[in-house]
Kinemage of the C-alpha trace (Angstrom):
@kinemage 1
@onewidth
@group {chain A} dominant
@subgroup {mainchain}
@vectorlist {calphas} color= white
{ca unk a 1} P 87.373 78.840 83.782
{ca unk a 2} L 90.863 80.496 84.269
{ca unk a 3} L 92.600 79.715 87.085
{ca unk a 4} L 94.122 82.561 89.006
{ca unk a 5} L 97.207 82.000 91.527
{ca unk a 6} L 97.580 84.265 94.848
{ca unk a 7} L 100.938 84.895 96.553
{ca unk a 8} L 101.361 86.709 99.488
{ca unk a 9} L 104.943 87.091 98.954
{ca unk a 10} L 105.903 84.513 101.726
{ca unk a 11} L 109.119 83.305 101.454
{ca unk a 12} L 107.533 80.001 101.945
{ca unk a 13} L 105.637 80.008 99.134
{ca unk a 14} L 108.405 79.926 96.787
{ca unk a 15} L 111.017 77.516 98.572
{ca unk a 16} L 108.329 74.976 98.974
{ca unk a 17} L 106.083 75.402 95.759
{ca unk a 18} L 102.346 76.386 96.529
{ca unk a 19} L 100.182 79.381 96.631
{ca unk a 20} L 98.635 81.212 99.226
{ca unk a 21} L 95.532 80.958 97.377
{ca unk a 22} L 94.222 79.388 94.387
{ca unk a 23} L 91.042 80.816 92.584
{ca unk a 24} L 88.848 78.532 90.331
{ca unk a 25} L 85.731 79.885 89.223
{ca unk a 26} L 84.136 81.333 91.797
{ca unk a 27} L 85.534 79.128 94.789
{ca unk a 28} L 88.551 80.636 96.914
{ca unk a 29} L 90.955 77.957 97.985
{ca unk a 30} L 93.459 79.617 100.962
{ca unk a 31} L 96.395 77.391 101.989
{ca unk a 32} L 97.158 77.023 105.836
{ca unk a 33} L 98.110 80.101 107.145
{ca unk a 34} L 100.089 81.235 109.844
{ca unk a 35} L 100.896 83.810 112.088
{ca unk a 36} L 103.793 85.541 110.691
{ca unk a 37} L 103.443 88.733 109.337
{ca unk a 38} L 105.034 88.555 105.520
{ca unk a 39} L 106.250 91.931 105.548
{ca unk a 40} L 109.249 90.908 107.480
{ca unk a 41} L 108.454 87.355 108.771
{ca unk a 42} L 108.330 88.224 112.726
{ca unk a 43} L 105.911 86.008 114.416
{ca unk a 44} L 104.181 86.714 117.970
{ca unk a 45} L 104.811 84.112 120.823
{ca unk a 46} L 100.892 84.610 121.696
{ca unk a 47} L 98.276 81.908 120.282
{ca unk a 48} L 95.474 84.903 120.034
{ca unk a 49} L 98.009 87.653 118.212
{ca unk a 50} L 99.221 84.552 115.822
{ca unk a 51} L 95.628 83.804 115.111
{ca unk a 52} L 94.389 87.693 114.478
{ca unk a 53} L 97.644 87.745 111.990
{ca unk a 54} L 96.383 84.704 110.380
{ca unk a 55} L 93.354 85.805 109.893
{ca unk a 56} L 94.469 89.112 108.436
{ca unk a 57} L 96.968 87.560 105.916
{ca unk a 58} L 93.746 85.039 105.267
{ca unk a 59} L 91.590 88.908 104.132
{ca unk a 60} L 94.518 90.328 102.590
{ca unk a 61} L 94.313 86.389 99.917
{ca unk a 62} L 90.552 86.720 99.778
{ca unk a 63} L 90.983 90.347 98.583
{ca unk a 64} L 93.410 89.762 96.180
{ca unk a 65} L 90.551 86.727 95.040
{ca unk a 66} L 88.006 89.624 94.465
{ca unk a 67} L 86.150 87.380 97.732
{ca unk a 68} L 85.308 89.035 101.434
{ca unk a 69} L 85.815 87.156 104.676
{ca unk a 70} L 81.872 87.047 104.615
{ca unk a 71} L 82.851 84.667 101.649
{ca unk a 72} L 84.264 81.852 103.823
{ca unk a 73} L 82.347 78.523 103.706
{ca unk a 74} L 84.546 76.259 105.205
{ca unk a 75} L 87.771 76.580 108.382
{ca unk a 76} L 90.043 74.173 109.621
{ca unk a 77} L 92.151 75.190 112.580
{ca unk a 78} L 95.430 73.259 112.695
{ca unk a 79} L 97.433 73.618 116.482
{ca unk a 80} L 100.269 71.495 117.706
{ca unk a 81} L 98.638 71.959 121.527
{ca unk a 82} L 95.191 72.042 121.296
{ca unk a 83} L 95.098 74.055 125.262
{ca unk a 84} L 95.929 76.988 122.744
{ca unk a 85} L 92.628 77.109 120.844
{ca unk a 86} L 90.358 77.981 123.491
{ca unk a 87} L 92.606 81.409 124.020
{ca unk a 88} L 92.080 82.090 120.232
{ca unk a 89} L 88.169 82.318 120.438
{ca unk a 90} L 87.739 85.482 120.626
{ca unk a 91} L 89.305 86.310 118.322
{ca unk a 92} L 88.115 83.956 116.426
{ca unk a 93} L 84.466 84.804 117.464
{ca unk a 94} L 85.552 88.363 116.022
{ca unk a 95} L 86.381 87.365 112.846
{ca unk a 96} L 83.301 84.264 112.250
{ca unk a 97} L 80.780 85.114 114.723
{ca unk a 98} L 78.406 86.467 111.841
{ca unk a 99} L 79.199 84.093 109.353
{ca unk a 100} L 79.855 80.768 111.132
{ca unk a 101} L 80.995 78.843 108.569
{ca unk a 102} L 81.496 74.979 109.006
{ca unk a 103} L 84.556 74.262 111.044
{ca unk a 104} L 87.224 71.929 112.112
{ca unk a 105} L 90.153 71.603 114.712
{ca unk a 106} L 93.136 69.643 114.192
{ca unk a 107} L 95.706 69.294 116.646
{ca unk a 108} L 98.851 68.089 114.776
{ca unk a 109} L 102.227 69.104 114.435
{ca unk a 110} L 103.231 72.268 112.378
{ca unk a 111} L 106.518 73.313 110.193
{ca unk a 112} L 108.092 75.857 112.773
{ca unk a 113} L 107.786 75.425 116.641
{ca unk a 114} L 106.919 79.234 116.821
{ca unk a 115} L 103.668 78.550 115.000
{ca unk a 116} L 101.004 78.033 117.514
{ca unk a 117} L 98.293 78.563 114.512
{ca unk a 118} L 97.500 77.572 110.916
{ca unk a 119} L 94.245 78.569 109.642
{ca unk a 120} L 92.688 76.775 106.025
{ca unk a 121} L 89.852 78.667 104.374
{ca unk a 122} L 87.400 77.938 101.080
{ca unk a 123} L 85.106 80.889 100.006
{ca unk a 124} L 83.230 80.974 97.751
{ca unk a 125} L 82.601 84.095 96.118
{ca unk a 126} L 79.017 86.453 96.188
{ca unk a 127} L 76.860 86.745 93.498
């Protein structure tokens, strides 16, 4: 089984040394993502907009994984002030509603005190 390395392009990716996503076989492993927007690293103040941006950079990985959102087995939610995370369910509830895949919250600490948001995701691919 080849193993198949996913940048978005990040700036972080590169200065730090990971990937966005790592494919092995047919699992989908997508580092913790946040709410910037990689075209020209602007981040929103909001919890909720940081969280739908996550969440698209998260699609944009599993499509470049040949793997859907529908694909996603396993979340973690990562906020430094957990009284965000109840502001992010809807759009949350947007996104996983349909295929509720196992979850967990973490309230910890993240690398830039504009993130409000990192999202972790493993798919693993349809048949």
């Amino acid at each position: 089984m080849a193993r198949k390395l996913i940048s978005s392009g990040s700036s972080f990716e590169e200065k730090i040394g990971y990937s966005r996503a790592v494919v092995q076989g047919d699992w989908v492993f997508v580092a913790g993502t946040t709410g910037y927007d990689y075209r020209d690293m602007s981040i929103s103040e909001n919890a909720a907009e940081q969280t739908e941006q996550c969440l698209l950079n998260i699609k944009d990985a599993l499509q470049k994984a040949d793997a859907q959102m529908q694909d996603i087995v396993r979340v973690t939610y990562i906020l430094p002030n957990k009284a965000d995370f109840e502001t992010c369910w809807p759009v949350l509830r947007k996104y996983f509603g349909e295929i509720k895949p196992a979850a967990t919250m973490l309230e910890a600490g993240l690398a830039d005190e504009k993130m409000k948001i990192e999202i972790e995701v493993t798919a693993l691919k349809s048949k």
